[in-house]
PLY file of the C-alpha trace (Angstrom):
ply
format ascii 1.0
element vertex 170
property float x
property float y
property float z
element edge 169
property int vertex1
property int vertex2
end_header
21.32 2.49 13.92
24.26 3.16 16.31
23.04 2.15 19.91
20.13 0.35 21.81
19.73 0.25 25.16
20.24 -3.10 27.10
16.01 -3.10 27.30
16.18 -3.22 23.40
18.71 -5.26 23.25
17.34 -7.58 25.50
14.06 -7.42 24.01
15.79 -8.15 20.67
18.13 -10.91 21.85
14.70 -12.76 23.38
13.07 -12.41 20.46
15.34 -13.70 18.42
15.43 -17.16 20.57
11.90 -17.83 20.66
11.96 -17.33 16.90
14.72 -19.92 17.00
12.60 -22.25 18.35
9.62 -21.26 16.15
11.51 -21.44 13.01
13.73 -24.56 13.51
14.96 -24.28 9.42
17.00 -20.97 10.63
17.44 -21.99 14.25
21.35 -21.32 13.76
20.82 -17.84 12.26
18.02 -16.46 14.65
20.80 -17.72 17.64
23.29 -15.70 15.62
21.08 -12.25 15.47
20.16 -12.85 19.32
23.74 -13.02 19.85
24.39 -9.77 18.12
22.05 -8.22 20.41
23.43 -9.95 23.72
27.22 -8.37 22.78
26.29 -5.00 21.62
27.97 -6.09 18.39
26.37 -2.40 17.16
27.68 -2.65 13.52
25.51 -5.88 13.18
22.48 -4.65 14.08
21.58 -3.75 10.86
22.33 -6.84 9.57
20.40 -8.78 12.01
17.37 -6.69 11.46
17.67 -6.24 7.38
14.29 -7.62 6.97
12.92 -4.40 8.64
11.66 -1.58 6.43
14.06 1.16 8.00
11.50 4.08 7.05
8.06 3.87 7.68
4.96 4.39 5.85
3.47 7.63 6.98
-0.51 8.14 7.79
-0.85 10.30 4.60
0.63 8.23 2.37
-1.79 5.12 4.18
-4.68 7.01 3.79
-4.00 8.35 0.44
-3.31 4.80 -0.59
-6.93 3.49 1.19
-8.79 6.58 -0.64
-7.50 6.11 -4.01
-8.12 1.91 -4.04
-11.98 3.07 -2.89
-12.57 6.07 -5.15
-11.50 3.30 -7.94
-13.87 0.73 -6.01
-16.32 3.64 -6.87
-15.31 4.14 -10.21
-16.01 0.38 -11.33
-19.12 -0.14 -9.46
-20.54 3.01 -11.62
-18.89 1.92 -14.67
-20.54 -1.72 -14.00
-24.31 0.14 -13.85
-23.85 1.98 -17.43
-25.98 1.09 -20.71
-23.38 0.14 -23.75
-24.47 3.46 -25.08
-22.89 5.68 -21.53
-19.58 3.58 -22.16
-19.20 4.53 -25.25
-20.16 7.92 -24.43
-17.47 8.55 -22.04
-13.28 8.23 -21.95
-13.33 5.61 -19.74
-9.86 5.05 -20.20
-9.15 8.37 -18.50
-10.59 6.81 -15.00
-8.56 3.44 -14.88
-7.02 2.49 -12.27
-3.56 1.87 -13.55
-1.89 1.01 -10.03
1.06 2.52 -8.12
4.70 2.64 -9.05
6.42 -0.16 -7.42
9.85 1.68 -7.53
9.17 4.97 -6.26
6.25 5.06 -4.32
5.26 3.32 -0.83
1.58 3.21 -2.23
2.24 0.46 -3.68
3.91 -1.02 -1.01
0.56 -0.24 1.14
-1.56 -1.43 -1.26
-0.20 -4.90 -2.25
0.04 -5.17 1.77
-3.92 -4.46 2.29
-4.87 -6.67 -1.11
-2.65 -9.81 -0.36
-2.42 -9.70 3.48
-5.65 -7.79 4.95
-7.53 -9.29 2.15
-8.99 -6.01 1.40
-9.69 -4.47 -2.33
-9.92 -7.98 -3.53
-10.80 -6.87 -6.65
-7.02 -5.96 -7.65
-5.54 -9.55 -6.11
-5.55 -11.22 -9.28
-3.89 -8.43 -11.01
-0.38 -6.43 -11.41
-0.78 -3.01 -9.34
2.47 -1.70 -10.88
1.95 0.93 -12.77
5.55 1.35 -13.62
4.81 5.67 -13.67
4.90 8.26 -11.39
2.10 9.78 -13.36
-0.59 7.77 -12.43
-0.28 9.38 -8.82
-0.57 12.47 -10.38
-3.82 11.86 -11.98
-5.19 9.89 -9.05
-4.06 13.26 -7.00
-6.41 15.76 -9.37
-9.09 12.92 -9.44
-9.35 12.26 -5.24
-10.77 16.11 -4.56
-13.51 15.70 -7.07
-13.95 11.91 -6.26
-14.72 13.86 -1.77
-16.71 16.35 -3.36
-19.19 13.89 -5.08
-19.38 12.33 -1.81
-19.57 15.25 0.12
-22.62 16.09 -1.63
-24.29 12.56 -0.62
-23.91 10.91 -4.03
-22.46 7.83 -3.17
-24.18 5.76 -6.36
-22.02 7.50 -9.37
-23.45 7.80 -12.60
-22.43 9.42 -15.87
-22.34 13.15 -14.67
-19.97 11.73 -11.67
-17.58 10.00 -14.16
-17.47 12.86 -16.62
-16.33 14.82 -13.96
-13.80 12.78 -12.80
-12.43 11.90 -17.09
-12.27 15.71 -17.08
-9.74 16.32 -14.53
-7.83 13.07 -14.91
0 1
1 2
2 3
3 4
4 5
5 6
6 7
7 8
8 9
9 10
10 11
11 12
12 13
13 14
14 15
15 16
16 17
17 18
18 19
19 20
20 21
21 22
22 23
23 24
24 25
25 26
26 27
27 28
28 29
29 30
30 31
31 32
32 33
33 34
34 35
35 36
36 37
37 38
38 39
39 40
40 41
41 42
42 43
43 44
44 45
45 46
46 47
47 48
48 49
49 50
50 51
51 52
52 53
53 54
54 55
55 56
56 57
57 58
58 59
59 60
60 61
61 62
62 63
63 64
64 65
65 66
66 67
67 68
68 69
69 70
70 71
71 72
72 73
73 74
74 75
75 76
76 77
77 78
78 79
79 80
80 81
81 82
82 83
83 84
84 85
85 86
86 87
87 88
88 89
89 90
90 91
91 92
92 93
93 94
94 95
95 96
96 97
97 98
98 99
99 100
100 101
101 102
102 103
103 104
104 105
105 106
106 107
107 108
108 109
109 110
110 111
111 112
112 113
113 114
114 115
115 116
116 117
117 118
118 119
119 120
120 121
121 122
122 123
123 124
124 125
125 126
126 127
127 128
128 129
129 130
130 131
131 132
132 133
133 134
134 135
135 136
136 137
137 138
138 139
139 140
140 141
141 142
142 143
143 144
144 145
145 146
146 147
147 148
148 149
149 150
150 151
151 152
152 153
153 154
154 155
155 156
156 157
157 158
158 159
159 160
160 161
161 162
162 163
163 164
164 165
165 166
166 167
167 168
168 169
């Protein structure tokens, strides 16, 4: 970030003191960012502001993120409703949820945020959503078309026919 104009900067600087006040641990520190901003000190900006996410999460990747985490939701409500007999009929392991790779992918990113923070999908907050693996966004990608055409045929209760079609794209 290069410039700000003196409305962001003064904006910044502002905010900066009443967080100064707010958090009294950091009081020095917060003076020292809202000082940055006061001066124009431009090759301190980042610095002051390095607990911002520079990029942001785009609308696709939020929505992708909110329609995998509920086709799953799905997934494990159906799986929850089969006999011991349909389980062992099917490749269930082909439909689990595996999570998102921490490392290379801002769904992951999206998702702790909804789980821990919005409380939503409170199913996965007692577990690791890492998958470690790009892959498992590829199968979730092949799965989500199939997952919208279930629904967009008014099926909302899956049952084995549902699942098998969803094990044989995964």
């Amino acid at each position: 970030m290069d410039t700000l104009t003196i409305f962001e900067r003064a904006t910044l600087a502002n905010q900066f003191k009443i967080l100064s006040f707010l958090d009294t641990a950091n009081t020095e520190s917060h003076l020292t960012d809202a000082e940055i901003f006061e001066n124009g000190y431009t090759g301190l900006y980042s610095e002051a502001l390095q607990h911002i996410n520079s990029e942001e999460t785009s609308r696709e990747v939020c929505t992708e993120t909110h329609d995998i985490l509920t086709m799953f939701r799905y997934i494990s409500n159906a799986i929850d409703r089969l006999t011991a007999a349909e389980k062992a009929a099917l490749d269930l392991n082909k439909i689990k949820f595996d999570g998102f790779d921490a490392n290379n992918d801002d769904h992951y990113h999206f998702a702790t945020f909804m789980i821990e923070k919005q409380e939503k999908y409170t199913e996965y907050s007692e577990r690791d959503i890492n998958s470690h693996s790009m892959a498992s966004m590829i199968r979730y990608r092949r799965m989500l078309p199939v997952y919208k055409s279930i629904l967009a045929n008014h099926i909302y209760d899956f049952g084995v026919n549902e699942l098998q079609q969803l094990i044989d794209v995964a």
